[in-house]
N, C-alpha and C positions, 0 to 999 in steps of 0.2 A: 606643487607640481603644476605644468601645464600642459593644457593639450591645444590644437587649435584646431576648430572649424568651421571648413565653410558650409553655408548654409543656402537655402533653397535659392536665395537670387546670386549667388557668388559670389558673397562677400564673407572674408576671412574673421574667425575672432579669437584671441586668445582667452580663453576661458582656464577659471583653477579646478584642479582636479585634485580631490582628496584619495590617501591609498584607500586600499582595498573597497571603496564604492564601485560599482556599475557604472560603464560610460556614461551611460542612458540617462542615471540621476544626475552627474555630471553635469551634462549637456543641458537638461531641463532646470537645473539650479541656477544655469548661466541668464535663463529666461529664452533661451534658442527656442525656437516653435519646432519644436520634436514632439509628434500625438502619443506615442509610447501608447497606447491603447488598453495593452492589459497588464501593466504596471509593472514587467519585467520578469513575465513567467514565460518567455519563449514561446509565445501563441498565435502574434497576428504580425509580427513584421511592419509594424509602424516603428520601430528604432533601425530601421536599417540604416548603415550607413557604407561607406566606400571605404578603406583604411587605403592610405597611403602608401603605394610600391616598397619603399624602403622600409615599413613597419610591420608590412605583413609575416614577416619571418620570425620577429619577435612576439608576434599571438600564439597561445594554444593552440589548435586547428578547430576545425567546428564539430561540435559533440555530435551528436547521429538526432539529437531533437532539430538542434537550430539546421541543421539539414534540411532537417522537411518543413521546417519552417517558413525556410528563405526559396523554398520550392513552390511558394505561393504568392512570393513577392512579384514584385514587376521591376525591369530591369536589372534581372541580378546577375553580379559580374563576379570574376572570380577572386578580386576585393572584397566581395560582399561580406557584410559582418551582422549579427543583431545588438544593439550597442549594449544592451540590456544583458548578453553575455560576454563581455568584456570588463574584468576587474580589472583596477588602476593597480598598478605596483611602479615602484620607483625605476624600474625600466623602462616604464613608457612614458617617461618625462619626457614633452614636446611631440608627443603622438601627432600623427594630421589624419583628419577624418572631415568628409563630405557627407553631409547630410542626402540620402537616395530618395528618388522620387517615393510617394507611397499611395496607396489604393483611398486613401483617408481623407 
């Protein structure tokens, strides 16, 4: 599968994504400069990213953690995501996601 993103200067990348991994590993497997800070326990908002208008319908919603999570980010939009709770399934083949600024 693939996902593509872009990253902090604006440049797009297709990266592979394996199922049921975390975006977040994902992303950092690609070599993207994503800080993921606490390794994917929904705690500091270093995997934020943006998810793509057309994709947003197809995520779970955000659990009531990554809620207060993303309550501590900076600039969070109502894309916002933690990439760290996003599992890959064969549904989101060709995901687009923006790497969000981060406090890091």
């Amino acid at each position: 599968m693939k996902i593509h993103v872009t990253d902090y200067a604006g440049a797009t990348h297709e990266i592979h994504a394996e199922a049921d991994w975390p975006l977040m590993e994902c992303i950092k497997a690609a070599g993207l400069p994503l800080p993921a800070e606490c390794g994917g326990c929904c705690l500091c908002s270093t995997c934020h990213v943006y998810v793509a208008p057309e994709w947003a319908a197809r995520l779970p919603s955000r659990s009531a953690d990554e809620e207060t999570t993303l309550a501590d980010a900076p600039d969070v939009l109502d894309a916002s995501r933690l990439s760290c709770q996003i599992r890959i399934t064969p549904d989101l083949d060709g995901l687009a996601v923006t790497l969000a600024p981060t406090l890091a």
